[in-house]
C-alpha positions as CSV (number, residue, x, y, z in Angstrom):
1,X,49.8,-75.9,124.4
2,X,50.6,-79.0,122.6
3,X,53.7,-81.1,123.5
4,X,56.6,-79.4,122.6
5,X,55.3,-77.1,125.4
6,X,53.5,-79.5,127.3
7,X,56.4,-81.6,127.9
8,X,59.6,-80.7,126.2
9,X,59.6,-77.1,127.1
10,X,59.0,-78.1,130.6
11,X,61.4,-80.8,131.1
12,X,64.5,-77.7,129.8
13,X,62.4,-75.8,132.1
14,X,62.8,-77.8,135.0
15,X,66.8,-79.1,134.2
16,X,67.6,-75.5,133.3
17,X,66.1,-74.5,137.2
18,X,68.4,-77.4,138.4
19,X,66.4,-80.3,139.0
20,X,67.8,-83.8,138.8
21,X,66.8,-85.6,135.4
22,X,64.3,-88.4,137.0
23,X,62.4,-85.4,138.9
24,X,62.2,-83.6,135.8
25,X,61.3,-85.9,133.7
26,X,57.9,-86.9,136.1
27,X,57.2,-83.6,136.4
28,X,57.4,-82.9,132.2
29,X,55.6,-86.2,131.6
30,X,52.2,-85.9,133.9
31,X,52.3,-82.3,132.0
32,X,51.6,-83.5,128.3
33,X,50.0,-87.0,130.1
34,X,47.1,-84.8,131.3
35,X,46.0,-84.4,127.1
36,X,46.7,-88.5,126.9
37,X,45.5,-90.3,129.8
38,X,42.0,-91.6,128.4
39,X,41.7,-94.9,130.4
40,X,39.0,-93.7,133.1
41,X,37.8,-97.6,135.1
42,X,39.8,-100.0,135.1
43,X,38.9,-103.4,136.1
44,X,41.1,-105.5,138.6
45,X,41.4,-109.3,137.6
46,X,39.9,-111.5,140.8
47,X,43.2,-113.0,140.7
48,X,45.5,-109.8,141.7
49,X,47.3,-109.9,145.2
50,X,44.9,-109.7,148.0
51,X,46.9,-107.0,149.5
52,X,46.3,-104.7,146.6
53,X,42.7,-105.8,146.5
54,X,41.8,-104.8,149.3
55,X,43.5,-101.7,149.5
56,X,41.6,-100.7,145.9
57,X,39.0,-102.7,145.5
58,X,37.7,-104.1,142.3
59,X,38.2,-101.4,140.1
60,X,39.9,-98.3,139.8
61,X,37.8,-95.3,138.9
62,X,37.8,-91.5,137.2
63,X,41.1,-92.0,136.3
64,X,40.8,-89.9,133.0
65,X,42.1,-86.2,132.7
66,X,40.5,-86.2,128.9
67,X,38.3,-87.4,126.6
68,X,38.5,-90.0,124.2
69,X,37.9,-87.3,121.2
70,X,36.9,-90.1,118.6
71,X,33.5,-91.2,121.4
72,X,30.7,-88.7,121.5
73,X,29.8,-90.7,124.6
74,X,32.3,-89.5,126.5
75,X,31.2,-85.9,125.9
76,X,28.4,-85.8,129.1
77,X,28.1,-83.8,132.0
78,X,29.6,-86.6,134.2
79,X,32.8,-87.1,132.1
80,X,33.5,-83.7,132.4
81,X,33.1,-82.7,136.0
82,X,34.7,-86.0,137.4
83,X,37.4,-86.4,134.3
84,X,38.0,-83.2,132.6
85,X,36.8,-79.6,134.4
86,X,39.6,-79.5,136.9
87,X,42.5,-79.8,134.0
88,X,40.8,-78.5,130.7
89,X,38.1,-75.8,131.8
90,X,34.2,-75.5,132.4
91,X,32.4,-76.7,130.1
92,X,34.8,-79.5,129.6
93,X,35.6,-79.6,126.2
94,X,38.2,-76.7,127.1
95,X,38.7,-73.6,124.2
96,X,37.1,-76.0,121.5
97,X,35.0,-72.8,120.7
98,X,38.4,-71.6,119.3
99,X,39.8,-74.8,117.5
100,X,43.7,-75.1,118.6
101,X,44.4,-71.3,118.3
102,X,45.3,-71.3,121.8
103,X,48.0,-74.0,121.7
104,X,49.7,-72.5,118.8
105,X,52.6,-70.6,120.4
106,X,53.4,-68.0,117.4
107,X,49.7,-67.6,116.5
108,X,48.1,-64.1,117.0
109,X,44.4,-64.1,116.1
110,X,41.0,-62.2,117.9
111,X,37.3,-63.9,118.8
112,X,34.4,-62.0,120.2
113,X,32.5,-63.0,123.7
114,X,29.4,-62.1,125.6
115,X,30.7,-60.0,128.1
116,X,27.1,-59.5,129.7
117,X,25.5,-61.7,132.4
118,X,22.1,-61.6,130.8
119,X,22.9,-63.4,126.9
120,X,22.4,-60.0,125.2
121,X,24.9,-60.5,122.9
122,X,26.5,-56.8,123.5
123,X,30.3,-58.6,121.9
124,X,33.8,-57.8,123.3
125,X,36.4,-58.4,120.8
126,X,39.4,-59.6,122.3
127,X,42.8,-60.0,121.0
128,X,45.2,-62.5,121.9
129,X,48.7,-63.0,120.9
130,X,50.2,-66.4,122.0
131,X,54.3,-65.5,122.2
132,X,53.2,-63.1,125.0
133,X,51.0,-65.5,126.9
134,X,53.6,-68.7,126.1
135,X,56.7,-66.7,127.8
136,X,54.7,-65.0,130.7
137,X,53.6,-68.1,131.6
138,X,57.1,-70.2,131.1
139,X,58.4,-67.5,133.2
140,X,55.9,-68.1,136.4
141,X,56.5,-71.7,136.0
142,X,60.3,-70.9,136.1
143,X,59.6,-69.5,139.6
144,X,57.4,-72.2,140.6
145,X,59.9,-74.5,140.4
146,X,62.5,-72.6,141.7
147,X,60.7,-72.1,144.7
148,X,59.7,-76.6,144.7
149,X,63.9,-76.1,144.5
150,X,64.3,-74.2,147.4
151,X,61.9,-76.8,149.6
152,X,63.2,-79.6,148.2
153,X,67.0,-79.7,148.0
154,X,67.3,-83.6,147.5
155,X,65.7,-83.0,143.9
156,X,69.0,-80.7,143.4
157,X,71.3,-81.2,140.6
158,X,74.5,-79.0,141.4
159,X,75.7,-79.4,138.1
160,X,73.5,-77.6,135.8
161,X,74.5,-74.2,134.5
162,X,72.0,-72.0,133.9
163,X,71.0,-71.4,130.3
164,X,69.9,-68.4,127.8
165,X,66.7,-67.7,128.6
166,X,66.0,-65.4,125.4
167,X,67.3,-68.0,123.3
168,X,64.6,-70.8,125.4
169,X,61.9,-68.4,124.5
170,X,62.9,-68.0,121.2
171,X,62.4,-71.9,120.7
172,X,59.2,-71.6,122.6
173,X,57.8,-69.1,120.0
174,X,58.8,-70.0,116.9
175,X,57.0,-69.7,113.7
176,X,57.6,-74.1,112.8
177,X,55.2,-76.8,112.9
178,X,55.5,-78.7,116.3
179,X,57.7,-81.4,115.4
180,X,60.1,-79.0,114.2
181,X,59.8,-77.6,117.7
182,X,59.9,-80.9,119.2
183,X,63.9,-81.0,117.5
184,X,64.7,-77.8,118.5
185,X,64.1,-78.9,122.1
186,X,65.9,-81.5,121.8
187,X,69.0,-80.4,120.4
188,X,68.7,-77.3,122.9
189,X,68.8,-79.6,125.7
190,X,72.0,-81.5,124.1
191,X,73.6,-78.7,123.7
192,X,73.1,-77.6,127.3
193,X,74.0,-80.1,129.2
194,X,70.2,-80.8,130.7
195,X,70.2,-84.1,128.8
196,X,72.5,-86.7,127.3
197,X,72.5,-88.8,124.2
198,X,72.0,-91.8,126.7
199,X,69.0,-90.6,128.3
200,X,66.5,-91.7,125.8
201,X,63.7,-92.6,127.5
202,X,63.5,-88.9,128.6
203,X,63.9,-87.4,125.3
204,X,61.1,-89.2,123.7
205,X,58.2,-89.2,125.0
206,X,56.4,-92.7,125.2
207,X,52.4,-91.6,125.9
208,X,51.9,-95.5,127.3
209,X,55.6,-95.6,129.3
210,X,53.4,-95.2,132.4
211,X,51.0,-98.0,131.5
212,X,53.3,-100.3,130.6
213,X,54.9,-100.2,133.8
214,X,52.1,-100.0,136.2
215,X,49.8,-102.8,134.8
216,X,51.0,-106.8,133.8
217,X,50.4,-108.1,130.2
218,X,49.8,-104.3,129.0
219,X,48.5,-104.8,125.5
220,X,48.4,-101.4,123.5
221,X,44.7,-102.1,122.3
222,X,43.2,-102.4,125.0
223,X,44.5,-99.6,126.9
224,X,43.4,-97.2,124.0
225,X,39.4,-97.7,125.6
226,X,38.0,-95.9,128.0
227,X,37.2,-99.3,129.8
228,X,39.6,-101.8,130.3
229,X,38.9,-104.8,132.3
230,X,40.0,-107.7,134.4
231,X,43.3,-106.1,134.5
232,X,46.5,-107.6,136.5
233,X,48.4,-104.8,138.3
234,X,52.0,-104.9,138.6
235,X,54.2,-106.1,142.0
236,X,55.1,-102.6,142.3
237,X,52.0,-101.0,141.2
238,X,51.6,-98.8,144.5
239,X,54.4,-96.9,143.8
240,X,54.2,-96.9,140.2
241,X,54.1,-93.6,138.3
242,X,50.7,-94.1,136.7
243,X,49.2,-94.4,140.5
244,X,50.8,-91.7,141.6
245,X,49.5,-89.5,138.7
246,X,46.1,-90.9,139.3
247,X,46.4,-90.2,143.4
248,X,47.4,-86.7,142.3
249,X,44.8,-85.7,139.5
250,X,42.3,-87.3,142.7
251,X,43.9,-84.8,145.2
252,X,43.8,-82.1,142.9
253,X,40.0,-82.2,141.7
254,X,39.0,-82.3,145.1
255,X,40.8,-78.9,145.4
256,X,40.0,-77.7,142.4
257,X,35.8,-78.1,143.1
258,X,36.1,-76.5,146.6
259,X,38.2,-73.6,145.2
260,X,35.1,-73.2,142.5
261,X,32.6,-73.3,144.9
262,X,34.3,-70.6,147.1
263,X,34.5,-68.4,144.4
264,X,30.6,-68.7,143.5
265,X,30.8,-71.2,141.2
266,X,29.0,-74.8,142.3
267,X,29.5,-77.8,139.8
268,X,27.1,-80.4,141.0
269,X,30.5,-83.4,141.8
270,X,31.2,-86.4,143.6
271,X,34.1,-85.1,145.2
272,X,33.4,-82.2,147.2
């Protein structure tokens, strides 16, 4: 998926369910951040409260989710099982084997595998049409956040009215370049209720609006690395978004490799 799905599909998703706009709008942004977030250490000035020093340390490590495309470095077995494997496959590099096929949502198209465990190269065709995939899985989200709903009535916005689902799969499926699908969200949302012309900062997604606020003297540049050092943190930077996402993604890997290994598949990791 790309990020009319990623994150504007998700965010009517999660209005349309009934969940209030700030709620929403975390929950639609770490979706399409797990494609951007490409810093992976970060360096703390000496300088930086105390407190926060000695709570984190010097630095603030495997914070990535992808890789910086443009660096062949960053394409090695470390990167990908302490950065990438939990969020984007084993290897790593995710369906690359496929180009963006997968993340097109009206494309229907075929590859062939290896369906043996011994590399005979006996090849399955298999065919794939995205509009089916897209919707099923739109649909299991839909109860998954129902049910975060139903656990979690302070995230509750009574006023929401539930919308035309055909119609929000319709959107989801369309034959239009992403941009195009990007609009179509947008005015969808408008025209439901889920958003407002005032709530701007939700209906455009800023890929650095995390960064900016988590970190002091955030200068684009630098941020673009996948090293960025003697960094000052902001007063708030505990309960900051970005921190939040990178306690998450650390929470989550350490699930993600015990779940593998369970299921017979050990990836050699510094987190199980």
């Amino acid at each position: 998926m790309k990020k009319d799905a990623h994150y504007y599909a998700l965010l009517a998703m999660a209005r349309s369910v009934g969940i209030e706009k700030e709620t929403a709008h975390k929950i639609a942004y770490a979706s399409q951040f797990v494609d951007d977030a490409k810093v992976n250490k970060i360096t703390l000035a000496a300088d930086n409260p105390s407190d926060l020093l000695s709570q984190l340390g010097d630095e603030i490590i495997n914070a990535a989710t992808c890789h910086s495309y443009s660096d062949l470095s960053t394409y090695n077995y470390s990167s990908m099982t302490a950065n990438t494997s939990a969020f984007h496959f084993v290897p790593a590099y995710g369906h690359g084997q496929v180009y963006s096929y997968p993340d097109i949502p009206y494309l229907e198209w075929r590859y062939e595998y290896d369906a043996t465990d011994n590399f005979s190269s006996q090849y399955q065709v298999s065919r794939v049409k995205n509009n089916e995939i897209f919707i099923d899985a739109f649909k299991k989200i839909k109860d998954i956040l129902q049910k975060f709903l139903e656990n979690n009535e302070q995230y509750r916005d009574d006023s929401i009215v539930e919308v035309n689902y055909e119609e929000f799969h319709s959107i989801l499926t369309t034959r239009k370049v992403e941009e195009e699908r990007i609009d179509d969200w947008k005015d969808f949302m408008l025209a439901n209720g889920l958003l407002s012309s005032s709530d701007q900062n939700i209906i455009e997604y800023y890929h650095n609006m995390w960064l900016k606020k988590a970190f002091k003297d955030f200068i684009n540049c630098d941020f673009e690395k996948r090293i960025v050092n003697r960094v000052h943190l902001a007063d708030d930077f505990l309960q900051s978004n970005w921190y939040k996402y990178y306690q998450g993604i650390q929470w989550y890997k350490q699930l993600f490799f015990k779940a593998a290994e369970k299921n017979g598949l050990s990836i050699p990791n510094s987190y199980s």
